[in-house]
Every structure is written in structure tokens, then in C-alpha cells.
N, C-alpha and C positions, 0 to 999 in steps of 0.2 A: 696742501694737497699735492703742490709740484713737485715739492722735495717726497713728501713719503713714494712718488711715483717713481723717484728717480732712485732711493735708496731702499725703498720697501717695496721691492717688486713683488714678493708674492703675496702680499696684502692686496686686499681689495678694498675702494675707497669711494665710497658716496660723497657727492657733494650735494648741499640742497640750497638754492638761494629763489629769495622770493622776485628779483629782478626776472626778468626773462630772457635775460642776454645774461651768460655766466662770467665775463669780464668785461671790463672797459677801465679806461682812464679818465678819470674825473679830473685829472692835472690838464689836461688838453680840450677840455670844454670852452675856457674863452677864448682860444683859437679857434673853435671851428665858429665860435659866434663873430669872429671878426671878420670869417670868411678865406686864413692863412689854410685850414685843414676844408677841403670843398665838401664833404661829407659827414653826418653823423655817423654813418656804418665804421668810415674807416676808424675811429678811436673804442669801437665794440670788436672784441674775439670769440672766436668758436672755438671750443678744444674738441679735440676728436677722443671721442670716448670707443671704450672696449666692454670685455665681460666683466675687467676688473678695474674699472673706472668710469662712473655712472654718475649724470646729472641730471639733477631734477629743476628744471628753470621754471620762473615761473611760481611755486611753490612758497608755500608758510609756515612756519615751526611753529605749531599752538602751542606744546608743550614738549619737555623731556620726564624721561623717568628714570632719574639715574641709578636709583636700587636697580632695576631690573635692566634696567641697559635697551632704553627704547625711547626714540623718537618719533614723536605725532604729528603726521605733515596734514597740509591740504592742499590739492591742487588748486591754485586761484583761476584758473579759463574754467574747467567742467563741477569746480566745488567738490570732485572725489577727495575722501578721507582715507589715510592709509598710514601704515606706521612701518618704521624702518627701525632693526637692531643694530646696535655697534657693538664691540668691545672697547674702540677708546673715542673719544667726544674732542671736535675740535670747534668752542666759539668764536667765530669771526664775523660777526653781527655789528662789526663800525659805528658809525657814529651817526648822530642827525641836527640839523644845524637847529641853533637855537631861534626862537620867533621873538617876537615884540606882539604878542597877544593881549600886554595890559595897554596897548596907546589906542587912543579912540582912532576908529579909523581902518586900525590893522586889517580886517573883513572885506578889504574893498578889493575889487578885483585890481588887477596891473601892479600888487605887489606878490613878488617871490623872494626865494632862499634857491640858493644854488650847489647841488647835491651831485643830480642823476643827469644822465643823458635825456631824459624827458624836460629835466627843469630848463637844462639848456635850450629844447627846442622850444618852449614854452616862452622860453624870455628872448630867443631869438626872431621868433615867430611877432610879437611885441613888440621888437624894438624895430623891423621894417617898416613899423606900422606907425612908432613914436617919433616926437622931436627933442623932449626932455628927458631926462632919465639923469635920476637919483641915484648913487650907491649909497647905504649907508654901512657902517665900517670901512677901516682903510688896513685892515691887515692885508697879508699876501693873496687872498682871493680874491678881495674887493679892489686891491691896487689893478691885478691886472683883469678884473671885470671891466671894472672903470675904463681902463685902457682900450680894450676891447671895444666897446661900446662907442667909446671915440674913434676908433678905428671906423665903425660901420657908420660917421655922422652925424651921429647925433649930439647934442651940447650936454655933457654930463658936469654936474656937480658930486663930488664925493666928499663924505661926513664924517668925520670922528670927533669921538665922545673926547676921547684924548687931545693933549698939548700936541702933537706930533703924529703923522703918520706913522703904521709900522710897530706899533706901541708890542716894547717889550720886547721885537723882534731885533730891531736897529737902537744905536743909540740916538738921541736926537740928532749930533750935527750929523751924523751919516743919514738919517731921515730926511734932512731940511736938505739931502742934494738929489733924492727920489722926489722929493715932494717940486722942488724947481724942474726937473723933467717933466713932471706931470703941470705943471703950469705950462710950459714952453707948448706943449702937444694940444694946449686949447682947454685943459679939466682944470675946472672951477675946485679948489684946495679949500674945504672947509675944516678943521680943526679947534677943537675945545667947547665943541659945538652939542648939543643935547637933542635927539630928536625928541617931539614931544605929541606929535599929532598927526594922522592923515586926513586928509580932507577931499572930499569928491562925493558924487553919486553915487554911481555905481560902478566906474571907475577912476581910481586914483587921481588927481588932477595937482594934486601941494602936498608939499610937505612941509611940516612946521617944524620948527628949533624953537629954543628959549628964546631969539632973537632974530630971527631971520623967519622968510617965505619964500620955498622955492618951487617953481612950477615942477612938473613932473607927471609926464603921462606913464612913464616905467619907472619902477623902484624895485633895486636890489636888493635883501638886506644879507649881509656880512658878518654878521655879529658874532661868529665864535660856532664851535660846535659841542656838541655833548657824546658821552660814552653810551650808546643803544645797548641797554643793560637791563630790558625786559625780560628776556627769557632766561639772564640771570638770577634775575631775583624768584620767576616763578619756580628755578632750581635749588633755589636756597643757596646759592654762590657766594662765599664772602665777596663784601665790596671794598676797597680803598679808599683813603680821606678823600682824594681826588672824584669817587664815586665811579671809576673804572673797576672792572673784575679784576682781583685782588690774583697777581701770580708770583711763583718761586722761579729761581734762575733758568730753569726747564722748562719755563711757559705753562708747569701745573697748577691748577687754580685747586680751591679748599675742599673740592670733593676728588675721591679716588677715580682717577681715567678720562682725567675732562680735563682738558687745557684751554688755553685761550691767545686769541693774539691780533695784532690789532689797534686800531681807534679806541674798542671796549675794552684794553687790559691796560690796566694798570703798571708800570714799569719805576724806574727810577732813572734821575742821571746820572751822567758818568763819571762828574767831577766829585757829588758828595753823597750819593746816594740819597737825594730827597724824592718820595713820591711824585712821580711824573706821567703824564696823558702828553704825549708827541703829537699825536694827532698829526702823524708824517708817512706818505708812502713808502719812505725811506725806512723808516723804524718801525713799520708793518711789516714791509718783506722781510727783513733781519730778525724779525721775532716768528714769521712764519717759518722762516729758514729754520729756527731754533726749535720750534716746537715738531717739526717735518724731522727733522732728524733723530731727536728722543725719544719721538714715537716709533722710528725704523731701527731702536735698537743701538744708535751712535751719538754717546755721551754729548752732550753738548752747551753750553752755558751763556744765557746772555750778559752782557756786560754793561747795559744800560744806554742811554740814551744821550745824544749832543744835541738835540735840538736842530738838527742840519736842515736848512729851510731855504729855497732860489726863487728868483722872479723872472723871466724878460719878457720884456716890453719893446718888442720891433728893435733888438742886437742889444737893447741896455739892458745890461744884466746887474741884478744886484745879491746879494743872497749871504747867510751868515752862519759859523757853527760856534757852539757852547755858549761861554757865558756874555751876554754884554757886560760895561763896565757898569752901568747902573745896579744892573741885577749884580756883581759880585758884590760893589759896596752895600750893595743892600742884606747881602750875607756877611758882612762884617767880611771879607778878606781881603788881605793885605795886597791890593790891586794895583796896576799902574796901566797906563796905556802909551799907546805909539800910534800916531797916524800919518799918512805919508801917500798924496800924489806923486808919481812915477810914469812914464813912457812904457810901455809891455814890448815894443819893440825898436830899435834903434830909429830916433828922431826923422832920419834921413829917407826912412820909407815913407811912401805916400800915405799908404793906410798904416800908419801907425796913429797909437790911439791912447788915451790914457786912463788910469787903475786907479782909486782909489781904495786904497785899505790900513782898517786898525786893529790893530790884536790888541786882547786885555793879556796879562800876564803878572804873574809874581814874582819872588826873589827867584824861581830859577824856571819854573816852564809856564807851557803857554793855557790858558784860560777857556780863549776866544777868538772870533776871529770873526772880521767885516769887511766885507767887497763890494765893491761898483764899478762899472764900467762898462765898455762895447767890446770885451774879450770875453771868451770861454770862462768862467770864475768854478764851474765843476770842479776840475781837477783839483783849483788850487785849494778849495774847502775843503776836498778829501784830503790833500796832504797837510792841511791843519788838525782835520779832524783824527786822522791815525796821531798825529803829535801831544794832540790834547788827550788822547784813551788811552795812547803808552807814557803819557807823559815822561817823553823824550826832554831833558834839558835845551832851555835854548843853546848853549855851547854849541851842544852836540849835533843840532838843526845846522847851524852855520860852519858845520866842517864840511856837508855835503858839498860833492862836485855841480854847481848845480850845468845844465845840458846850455852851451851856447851854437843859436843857428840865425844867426840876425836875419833872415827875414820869416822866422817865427819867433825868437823872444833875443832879448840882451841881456848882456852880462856885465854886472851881474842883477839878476832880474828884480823886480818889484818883493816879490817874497825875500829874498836874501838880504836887500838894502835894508825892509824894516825888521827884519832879525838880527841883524848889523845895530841896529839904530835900538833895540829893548837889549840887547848884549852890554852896549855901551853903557847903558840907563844901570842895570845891576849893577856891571862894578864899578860904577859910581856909587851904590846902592842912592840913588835919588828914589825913595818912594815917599 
């Protein structure tokens, strides 16, 4: 809706969400539960609406009619039923975390899934109240749950199902140096671990594994999310193997004037074109972008997905774009990797700090790419990630001037030394 606002001016543009707050940032929800952000308002926005750009908060999509070009709302505060026409339909219906509703137990009060700005107040509200507290999953929301929750005190245990935290995201030894930060900070590192049961009253008190008992007056669960693909399917919307709404390079999905974009659409990545669900704010704006713009008239094409995904954790940052090395060998390609501790800034500074990263790569560009550390690692995933989408040769990466200011970065910096170090590897060709 912000791009058609910005390129489709004389379009008028309904938004309708059943939330009653029309934005927020769900990326900033374990910070205000750690107490870094003092308020839940500040990570909610208000857009200022006109004649030609209307929100309806609050609000339920029962149904669409896409013959006739009509959307059936309801108000959710008064229950009034009312219908809205369009000429073009944009789903961005996200996603919803997935539950563990087959484990005895699951029913018991003091367990949640962490979505909305309610869930957060709800497990906030919980954990001033608790001393244990569970996460279970250890991908990037439950890492820094988990975090979080230590932050506020309490003794947390975190669980995965998985050999390794971060599973699929990191490769293991890059996990096993999150996973020692998270030991050092006080959280209990469970891995390869099965939940299998809740136990309590009436609320939560244990959680069981194959092997283990652990107390827990709060429990997270983590598990993953799903493509909210309800009022897809009441559309008759093709779906994707993935079971996201199935879209073309323009964000069109299989019926005429209805796009989609998002958590719920289906996409692909950018290295071989496989079926992909991001399930990324990053790869939600970049696909609203694309769809906001083809609806105002100006061509435009998406190019798929890296998977670019960050954590921090009180300055430790960690975060990765495209392929790990596990997942390329597991696509059969001809991979190699490089990894390489380095100083970010000349030794001699006091706050100099040190980088951890490894790129996958093959005979001539880059793959992949993994960071840690107590620096900024934004940037440098973006300049991985344009390298992996234009697949620039590494040559051609290492001719760059790169910026020296010792006391912001040295020369020649952590990026350049291990582009230096997979340069060398090829013409050697050691793979």
C-alpha cells in the first residue's frame, strides 16, 4: 500500500487488517520484553489517512469475490457487516506460528507462541510473574526470546529438537559460537532434545523431553511459522509445494487482479530457483515493493530470495545471507568454504572487537555468507548479498578499493582478507 501511495497517486487504496493497530514491528517485540524499548505503543504506527487512503483496523476478511471484485468485511468491536469493491486485490495475510497441540498438556495456561504485540504483552506480563521459563525452539526468534527473558531474570532453558542451535540457519560450528554466548549470559543450551509433554494444573509448572524435566512456570514455543492461507483457499487461489499462495515474477497470484505478498506467497531463491517461504521482513517489503509498483503501472520483477536473516543479543550480533554450506552439499553443488576470525578495527583501539565469518562459494562466486560478532554485520550481509544476486566473481569482489579509517574499520578489512583467502582456494582449484 506505501509504494502504490507513492507511485499511484490517483488510485485510491483501502487497507483492511484485523489487528487494530495498522503497523507494528514484531522484529522488536523481545526487546520491549527485556525492557531495551520502555513501551509497547512505541513499536505500534499510525498512518495518517485521507480521502484516498482508508483503514479499516480492527476488521475480518470473511470472504472475497473475485468474479465480481468484492470484499466481505466485519467489524470485530460493533460485529457491523459491510462489503468493499476493488479493481485489484492485494493478499498480505502473513503467517501464524505453528502450535504443538498433539503433546498432552499443550492446554495449560502459561504456554504461548509469539506473533503480535498482545502475545508479547501476555508473556511479558507472565514472566514478571515467573522464575523458570522454557523456550522451545532455538531458531532466530526463540534465540533472542530466550535472550530476552534472561535479560528480565529469569533462569531460562532453551530446546531444540535439533543437533545445533539455529538449525538450517547457521552451520554448526558457526552455531556452537551463538550457542557459547548463550551459555556464558546464564541460558541453559538444550539441543537434540524432543519435547514430549506439559505437565501442571492449571498452569504449566514442567516440561518434559525424551530425557529430561524441566521446571517452568513460562514456556515459549518457537517452532516455526506457517503461510495464513485461509482466505486463499476460500478464493480458490493456487497454492505452492511449500503451501504459500503460489505467485509470478509480478507478485500475480492464479486469479486475474489479485496479487499477493508476504509471509503467505510463495517465492523462490535466488541462487536456483527452488520454491521458497522467507518468512522475512526483508523479503516481505521487497515483494510489497514489487507488487506496489506493478499495480501503479511500473514494470517490475522480483528476483527471488537469499534468505538474509540477523539476531542481536545486547551488541552480539550474528546473522546470515543465501546458502549455508550444509544446505549447498545438500544440493549436490560443487561448494567449498572459508572461515576466518579477524579484528574489524586496528588492534591498537580499545574498543576493537572481533568478526567471525564464512562464505560458502564455488569455482568462481559467492554462495553464502555467516557473521558474528560485536560490530554492525547489516551492512556487510547486504554487500554479500548484492554479490550473491549479481553473482559478481570473487576476482572481481577483491579488486574493490575497499574504505580505510582505523578507527572505524582496517585495512584491509575482515571482508576482503577472507575474499583474499576463497581467491587463493580457486586458483589453487582445491575443492
Amino acid at each position: 500500500a506505501g509504494f502504490i501511495r507513492i507511485y499511484g497517486r490517483e488510485r485510491e487504496i483501502t487497507v483492511v487488517e484485523k489487528r487494530p493497530y495498522p503497523i507494528y514491528h514484531p522484529c522488536s517485540i523481545p526487546d520491549v520484553i527485556a525492557g531495551k524499548i520502555p513501551s509497547w505503543s512505541s513499536i505500534m504506527e499510525e498512518t495518517h489517512q485521507n480521502h484516498r487512503f482508508r483503514i479499516y483496523a480492527g476488521t475480518l476478511v470473511e470472504d472475497v469475490d473475485s468474479t465480481g471484485k468484492k470484499v466481505f468485511c466485519r467489524d470485530l468491536k460493533s460485529g457491523k457487516r459491510f462489503v468493499l469493491e476493488y479493481d485489484v486485490l492485494v493478499l498480505a495475510t502473513g503467517s501464524i506460528p505453528r502450535q504443538l497441540r498433539t503433546l498432552p498438556g499443550s492446554d495449560l495456561n502459561g504456554i504461548y507462541t509469539l506473533k503480535t504485540v498482545e502475545d508479547g504483552v501476555s508473556i511479558h506480563k507472565r514472566a514478571i510473574a515467573s522464575t523458570n521459563a522454557t523456550v522451545v525452539g532455538a531458531g532466530p526468534l526463540g534465540v533472542e526470546t530466550a535472550f530476552a527473558l534472561r535479560e528480565l531474570g529469569l533462569k531460562v532453558t532453551l530446546i531444540e529438537i535439533m543437533p545445533t542451535i539455529l538449525p538450517g540457519k547457521f552451520d554448526p560450528d558457526m552455531s556452537k559460537n551463538v550457542e557459547k554466548f548463550l551459555l556464558e549470559k546464564g541460558i541453559r543450551v538444550v539441543t537434540g532434545s524432543r519435547v514430549v509433554e506439559f505437565q501442571g494444573r492449571n498452569w504449566v509448572n514442567k516440561v518434559l523431553t525424551e530425557n529430561n524435566v524441566f521446571e517452568a512456570d513460562l514456556v515459549v514455543l518457537s517452532v516455526g511459522t506457517l503461510p495464513n492461507v485461509e482466505l486463499a483457499r476460500i478464493m480458490g487461489l493456487a497454492l505452492g509445494p511449500t503451501g504459500g499462495i503460489k505467485v509470478d515474477e509480478n507478485m500475480k497470484t492464479s486469479v486475474n487482479d489479485v496479487y499477493s505478498a508476504g509471509d503467505c506467497a510463495e517465492v523462490w531463491d535466488a541462487i536456483e530457483g527452488k520454491p521458497a517461504l522467507p518468512m522475512l521482513a526483508n523479503a516481505a517489503y521487497q515483494q510489497g515493493r514489487v507488487a506496489g509498483l506493478n499495480i501503479s503501472g511500473i514494470k517490475e520483477k522480483y528476483d527471488g530470495t537469499l534468505y538474509s536473516w540477523a539476531i542481536s543479543l545486547g551488541g552480539f550480533n550474528a546473522g546470515a545471507v543465501g546458502l549455508t554450506y550444509a544446505e549447498a552439499k545438500k544440493r549436490n553443488l560443487k561448494a567449498k568454504t572459508v572461515k576466518m576470525t579477524s579484528t574489524f578495527k586496528p588492534i591498537f583501539y580499545p574498543d576493537s572487537s572481533q568478526i567471525t565469518l564464512k562464505i560458502v562459494f564455488d569455482e568462481e562466486k559467492i554462495l553464502g555468507a555467516q557473521i558474528l560478532g560485536e560490530v554492525n554485520i547489516s551492512y556487510i550481509l547486504n554487500f554479500f548479498a548484492l554479490a550473491i544476486k549479481r553473482k559478481i566473481p570473487i576476482k572481481d569482489l577483491s579488486k574493490l578499493e575497499p574504505l580505510y579509517v582505523p578507527n572505524l574499520v582496517d585495512l584491509p578489512d575482515p571482508v576482503f582478507k577472507i575474499l583474499e583467502s576463497a581467491l587463493r582456494r580457486i586458483k589453487r582449484q582445491i575443492f
